[in-house]
C-alpha positions in Angstrom: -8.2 -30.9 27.5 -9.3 -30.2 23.8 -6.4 -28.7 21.8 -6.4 -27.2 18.5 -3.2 -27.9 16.6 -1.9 -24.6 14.4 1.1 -26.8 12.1 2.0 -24.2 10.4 2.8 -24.0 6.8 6.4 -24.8 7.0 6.2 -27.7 8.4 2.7 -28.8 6.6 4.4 -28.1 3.2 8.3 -29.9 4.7 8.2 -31.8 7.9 4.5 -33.3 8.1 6.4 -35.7 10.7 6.5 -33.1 13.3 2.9 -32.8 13.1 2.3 -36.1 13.6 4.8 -36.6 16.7 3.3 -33.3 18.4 -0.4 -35.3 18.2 1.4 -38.6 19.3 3.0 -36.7 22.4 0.0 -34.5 22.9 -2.4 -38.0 22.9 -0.1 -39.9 25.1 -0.6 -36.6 27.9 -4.4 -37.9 27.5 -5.7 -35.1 25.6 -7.9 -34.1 22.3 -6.1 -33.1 19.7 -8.1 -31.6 16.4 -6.7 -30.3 13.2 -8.7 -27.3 11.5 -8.0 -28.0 8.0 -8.8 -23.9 7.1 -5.7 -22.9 9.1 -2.7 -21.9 6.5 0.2 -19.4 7.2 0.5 -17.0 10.3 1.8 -14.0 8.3 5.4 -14.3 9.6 7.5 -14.4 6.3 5.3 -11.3 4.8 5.5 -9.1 8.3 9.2 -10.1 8.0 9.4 -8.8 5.0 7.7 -5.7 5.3 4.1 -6.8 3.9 2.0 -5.7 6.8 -1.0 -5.3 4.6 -0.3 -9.5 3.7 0.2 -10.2 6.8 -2.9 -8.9 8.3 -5.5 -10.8 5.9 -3.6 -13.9 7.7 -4.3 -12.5 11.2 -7.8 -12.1 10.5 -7.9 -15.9 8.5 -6.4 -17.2 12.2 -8.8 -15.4 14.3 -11.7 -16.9 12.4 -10.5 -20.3 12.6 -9.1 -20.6 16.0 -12.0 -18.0 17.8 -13.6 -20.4 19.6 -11.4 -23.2 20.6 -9.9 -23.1 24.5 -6.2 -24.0 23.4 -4.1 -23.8 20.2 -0.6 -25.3 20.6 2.1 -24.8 17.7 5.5 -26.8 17.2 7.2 -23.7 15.8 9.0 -20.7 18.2 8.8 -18.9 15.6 5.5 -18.8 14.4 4.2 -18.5 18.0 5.7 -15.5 18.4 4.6 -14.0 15.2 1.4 -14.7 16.9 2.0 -13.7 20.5 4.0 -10.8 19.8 3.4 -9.1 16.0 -0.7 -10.2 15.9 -1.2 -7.2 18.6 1.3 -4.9 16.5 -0.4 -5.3 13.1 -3.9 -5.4 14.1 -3.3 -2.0 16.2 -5.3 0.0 14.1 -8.3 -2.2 13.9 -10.1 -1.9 17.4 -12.4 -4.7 16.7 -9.9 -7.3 15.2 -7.4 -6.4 18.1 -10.0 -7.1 20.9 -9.8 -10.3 19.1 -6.2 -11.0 19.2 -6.0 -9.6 22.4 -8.6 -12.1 23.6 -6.6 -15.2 21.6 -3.3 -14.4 22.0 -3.0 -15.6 25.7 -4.6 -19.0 24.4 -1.5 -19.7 21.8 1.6 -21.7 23.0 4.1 -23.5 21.7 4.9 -27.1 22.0 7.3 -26.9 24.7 6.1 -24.0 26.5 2.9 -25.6 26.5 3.7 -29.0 28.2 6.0 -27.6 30.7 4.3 -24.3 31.2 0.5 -25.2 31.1 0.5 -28.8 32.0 3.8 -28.6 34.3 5.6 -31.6 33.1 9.2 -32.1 32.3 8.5 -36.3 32.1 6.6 -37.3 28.6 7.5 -41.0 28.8 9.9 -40.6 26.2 12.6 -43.0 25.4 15.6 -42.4 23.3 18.7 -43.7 23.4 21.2 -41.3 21.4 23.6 -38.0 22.0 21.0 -35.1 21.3 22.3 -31.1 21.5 20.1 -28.4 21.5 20.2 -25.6 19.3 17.9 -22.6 20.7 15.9 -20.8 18.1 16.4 -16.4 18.6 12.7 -17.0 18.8 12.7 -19.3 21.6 15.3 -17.1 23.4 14.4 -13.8 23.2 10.6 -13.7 21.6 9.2 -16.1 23.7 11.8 -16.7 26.3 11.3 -20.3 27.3 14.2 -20.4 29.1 15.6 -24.3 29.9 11.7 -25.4 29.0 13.2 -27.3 25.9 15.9 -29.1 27.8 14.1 -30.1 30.4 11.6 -31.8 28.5 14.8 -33.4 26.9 17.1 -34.4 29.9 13.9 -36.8 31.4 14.2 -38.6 28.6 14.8 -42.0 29.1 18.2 -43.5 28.0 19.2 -39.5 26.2 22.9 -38.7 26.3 22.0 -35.2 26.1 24.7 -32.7 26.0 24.6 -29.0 26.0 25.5 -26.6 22.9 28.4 -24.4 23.1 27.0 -21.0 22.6 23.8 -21.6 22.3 22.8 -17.8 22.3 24.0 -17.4 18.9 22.1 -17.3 15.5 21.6 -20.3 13.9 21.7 -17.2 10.6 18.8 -18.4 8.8 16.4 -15.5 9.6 13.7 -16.6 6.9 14.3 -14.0 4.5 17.5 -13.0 6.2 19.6 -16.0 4.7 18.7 -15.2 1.1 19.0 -11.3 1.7 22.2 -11.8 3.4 23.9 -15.2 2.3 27.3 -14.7 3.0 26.6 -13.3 6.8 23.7 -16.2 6.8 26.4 -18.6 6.1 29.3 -17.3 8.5 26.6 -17.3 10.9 25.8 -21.3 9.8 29.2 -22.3 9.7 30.1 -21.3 13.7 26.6 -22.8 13.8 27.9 -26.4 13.0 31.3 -25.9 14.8 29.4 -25.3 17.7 27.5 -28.7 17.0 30.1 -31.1 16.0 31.9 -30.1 18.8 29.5 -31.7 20.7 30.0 -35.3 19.2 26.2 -35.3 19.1 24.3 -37.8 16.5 21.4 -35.8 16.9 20.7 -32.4 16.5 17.4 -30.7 17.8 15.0 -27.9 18.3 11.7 -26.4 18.8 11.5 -24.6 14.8 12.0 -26.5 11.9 13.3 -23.3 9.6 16.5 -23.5 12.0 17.0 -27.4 12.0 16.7 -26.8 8.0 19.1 -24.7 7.6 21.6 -26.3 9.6 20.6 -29.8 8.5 21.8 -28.6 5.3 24.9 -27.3 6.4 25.7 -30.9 8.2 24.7 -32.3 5.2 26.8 -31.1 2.4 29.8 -31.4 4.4 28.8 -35.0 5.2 28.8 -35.4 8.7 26.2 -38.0 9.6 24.6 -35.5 11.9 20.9 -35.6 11.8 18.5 -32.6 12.3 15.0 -33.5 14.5 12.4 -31.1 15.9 11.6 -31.4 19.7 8.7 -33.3 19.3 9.7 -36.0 17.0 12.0 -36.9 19.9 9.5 -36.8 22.4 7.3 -38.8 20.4 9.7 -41.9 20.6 8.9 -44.8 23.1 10.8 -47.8 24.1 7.9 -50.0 22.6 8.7 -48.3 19.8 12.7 -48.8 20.0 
């Protein structure tokens, strides 16, 4: 299968590594992977942030460059559903352009959703032999609702102690915008956040958006922990020929 790889800005401009595993995992499945160097942001942080009109010039710059390809995967809950779920909301008033989204929008997945849902695997020949929570995004629960998608994908892997995350439901409190609007609930939020994580014993903390492993990356960080924050697919991408 041909798929078109959306990276999103985030992680093109912080985490160019995830990229990388998502093609490495994506390759090892046996498919095509291209990257459409035109692609830039999905809109997210400006419809966030109440910039619809911002936004929308980014709906359209997708639309043109994804159009005609049969499958665009992205390693980010978040941004895939900015696209799922907002595209059809901010393009509402432009008949043409929706009929567009409308017709894209069901060819958009994210990373997990994509392996497990599309090509019905939970097995990626993974190997990696450490103690790996999960943290889910609010994206990943409630805009996209994977569901246990993620952990499957991480309990096949070979030689994982993986072990689940107390109250995973909650916030992470990043928010994009949210945690610089509101940093003192943003860091109440973090802190029960990291509780929740160390109580774990984990080395490893993971997740399918990159914003959320960020901001509690940081969190682990400063208080010296020796956790370390990796996205979904960089674990994934790890082999025991590689070990």
């Amino acid at each position: 299968m041909k798929i078109s790889l959306f990276i999103t800005c985030f992680n093109d401009t912080l985490f160019p590594q995830t990229g990388r595993a998502a093609v490495e995992v994506l390759e090892r499945l046996g498919h095509e992977v291209e990257f459409r160097p035109e692609q830039t942001c999905c809109g997210q942080m400006h419809s966030n942030s109440g910039y619809p009109a911002e936004a929308l010039t980014l709906v359209r710059r997708f639309v043109d460059t994804f159009r005609d390809v049969p499958m665009i995967v992205v390693p980010s809950t978040s941004c895939t559903t900015t696209i799922r779920v907002q595209y059809p909301r901010l393009a509402a008033d432009d008949p043409a352009l929706l009929d567009e989204v409308k017709t894209l929008v069901p060819r958009v997945f994210e990373f997990s959703q994509f392996i497990t849902e599309i090509l019905g695997l939970n097995d990626v020949g993974a190997y990696y032999p450490h103690r790996v929570t999960y943290h889910a995004s609010c994206n990943s629960l409630r805009g996209l609702k994977l569901g246990d998608a993620p952990k499957n994908l991480l309990q096949a892997v070979r030689g994982i102690d993986f072990v689940d995350l107390p109250a995973i439901e909650e916030c992470c409190g990043f928010g994009g915008t949210f945690a610089i609007k509101n940093a003192e609930v943003s860091t109440a939020m973090l802190a029960d956040k990291m509780r929740a994580v160390l109580a774990t014993g984990a080395e490893v903390v993971t997740a399918g958006d990159n914003s959320c492993l960020m901001h509690i990356a940081g969190g682990l960080s400063r208080l010296q922990t020796g956790v370390r924050a990796m996205h979904l697919a960089e674990i994934l991408a790890c082999t025991e020929a590689a070990a």
